[in-house]
C-alpha positions as CSV (number, residue, x, y, z in Angstrom):
1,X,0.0,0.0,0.0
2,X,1.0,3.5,-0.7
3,X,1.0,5.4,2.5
4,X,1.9,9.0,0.4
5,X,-1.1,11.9,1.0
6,X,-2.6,13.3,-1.5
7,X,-1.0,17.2,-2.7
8,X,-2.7,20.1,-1.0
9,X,-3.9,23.0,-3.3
10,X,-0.9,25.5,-3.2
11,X,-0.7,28.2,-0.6
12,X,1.7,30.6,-2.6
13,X,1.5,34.1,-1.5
14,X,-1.2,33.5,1.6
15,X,1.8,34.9,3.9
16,X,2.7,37.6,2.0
17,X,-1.6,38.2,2.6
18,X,-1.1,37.5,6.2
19,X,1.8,39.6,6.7
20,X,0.1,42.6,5.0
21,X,-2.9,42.5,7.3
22,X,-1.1,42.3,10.3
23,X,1.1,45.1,9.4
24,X,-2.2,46.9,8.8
25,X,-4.0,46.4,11.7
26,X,-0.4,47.1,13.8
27,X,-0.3,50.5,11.8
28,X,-3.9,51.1,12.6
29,X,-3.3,50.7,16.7
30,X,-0.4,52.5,16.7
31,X,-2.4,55.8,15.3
32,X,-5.1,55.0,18.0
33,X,-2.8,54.8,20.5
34,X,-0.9,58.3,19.7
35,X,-4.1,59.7,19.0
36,X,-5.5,59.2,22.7
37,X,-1.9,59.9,24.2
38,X,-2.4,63.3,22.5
39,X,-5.8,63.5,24.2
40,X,-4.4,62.8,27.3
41,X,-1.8,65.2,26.9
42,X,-3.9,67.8,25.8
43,X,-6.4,67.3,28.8
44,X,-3.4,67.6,31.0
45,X,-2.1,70.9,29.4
46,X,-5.6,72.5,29.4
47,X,-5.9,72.0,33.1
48,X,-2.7,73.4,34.0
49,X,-3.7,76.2,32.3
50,X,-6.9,76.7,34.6
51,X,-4.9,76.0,37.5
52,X,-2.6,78.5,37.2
53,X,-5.2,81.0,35.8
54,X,-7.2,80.2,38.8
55,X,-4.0,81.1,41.0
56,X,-3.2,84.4,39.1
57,X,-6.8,85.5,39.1
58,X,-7.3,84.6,43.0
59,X,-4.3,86.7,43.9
60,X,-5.7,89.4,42.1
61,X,-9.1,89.5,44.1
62,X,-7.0,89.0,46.9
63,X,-5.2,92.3,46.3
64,X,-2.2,91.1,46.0
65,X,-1.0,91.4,42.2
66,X,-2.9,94.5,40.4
67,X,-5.7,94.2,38.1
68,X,-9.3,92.6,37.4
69,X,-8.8,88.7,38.6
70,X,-10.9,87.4,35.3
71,X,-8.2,89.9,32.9
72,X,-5.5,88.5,34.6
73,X,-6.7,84.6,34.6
74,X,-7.2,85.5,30.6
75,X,-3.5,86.7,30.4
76,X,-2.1,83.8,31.8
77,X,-4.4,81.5,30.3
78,X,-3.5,82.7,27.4
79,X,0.7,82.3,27.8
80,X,0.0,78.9,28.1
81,X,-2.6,78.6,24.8
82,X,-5.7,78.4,25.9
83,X,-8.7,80.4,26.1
84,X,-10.4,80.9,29.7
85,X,-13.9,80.2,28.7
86,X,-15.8,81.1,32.0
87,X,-14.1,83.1,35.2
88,X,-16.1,84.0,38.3
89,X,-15.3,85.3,41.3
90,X,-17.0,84.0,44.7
91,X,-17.3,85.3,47.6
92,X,-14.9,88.4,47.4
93,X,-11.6,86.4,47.0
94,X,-11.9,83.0,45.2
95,X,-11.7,82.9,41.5
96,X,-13.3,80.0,39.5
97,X,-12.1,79.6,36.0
98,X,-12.8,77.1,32.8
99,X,-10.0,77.0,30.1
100,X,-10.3,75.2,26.3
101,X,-7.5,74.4,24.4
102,X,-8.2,73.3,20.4
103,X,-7.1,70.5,19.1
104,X,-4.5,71.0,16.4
105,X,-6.0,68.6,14.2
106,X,-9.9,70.6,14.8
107,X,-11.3,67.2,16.2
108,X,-12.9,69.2,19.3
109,X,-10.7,71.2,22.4
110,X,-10.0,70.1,25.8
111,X,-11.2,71.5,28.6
112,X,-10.1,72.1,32.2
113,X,-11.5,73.7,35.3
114,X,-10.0,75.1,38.2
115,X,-11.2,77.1,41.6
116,X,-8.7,78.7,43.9
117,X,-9.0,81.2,46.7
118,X,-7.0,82.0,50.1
119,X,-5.9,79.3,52.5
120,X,-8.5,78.6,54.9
């Protein structure tokens, strides 16, 4: 008896298929990923930005830099990029503030919010 299997239909070129996809789905992770690190980073940076606008703007109801506390949230807001969207000052001495930063790509802005006021 002849124990020999009978030939398989040829594979040719089913790896170089294989390969392709994988190094296309790969390709298409790797721009996910760096997109929502840029998210993240973005986030980050437009909530720095209302923290320290928040800061600047509370020392100025405070008295202790000069001018209006929203003017000067909006100048340092604005050194670091963003806009200050919203600023309110509570109570005499705190300042509240919201900041947006745009997306450099226009796929929508990050936001941040921030209150600060004297030590209790």
């Amino acid at each position: 008896m002849n124990d020999v299997l009978p030939a398989s239909p040829p594979d040719r070129g089913s790896g170089t298929v294989l390969a392709l996809t994988l190094g296309a789905v790969v390709m298409a992770l790797l721009v996910v990923v760096v997109l929502l690190a840029q998210a993240a980073a973005m986030g980050t940076r437009a909530a720095t930005a209302a923290d320290l606008a928040a800061l600047a703007g509370a020392d100025a109801a405070r008295g202790l830099t000069p001018g209006d506390p929203c003017a000067v949230a909006a100048d340092v807001a604005g050194r670091h990029q963003a806009k200050l969207s919203s600023c309110t000052v509570v109570g005499g001495e705190e300042v509240e503030v919201a900041t947006e930063l745009a997306h450099p790509f226009q796929w929508g802005v990050a936001s941040g919010k921030a209150r600060a006021g004297p030590p209790p």
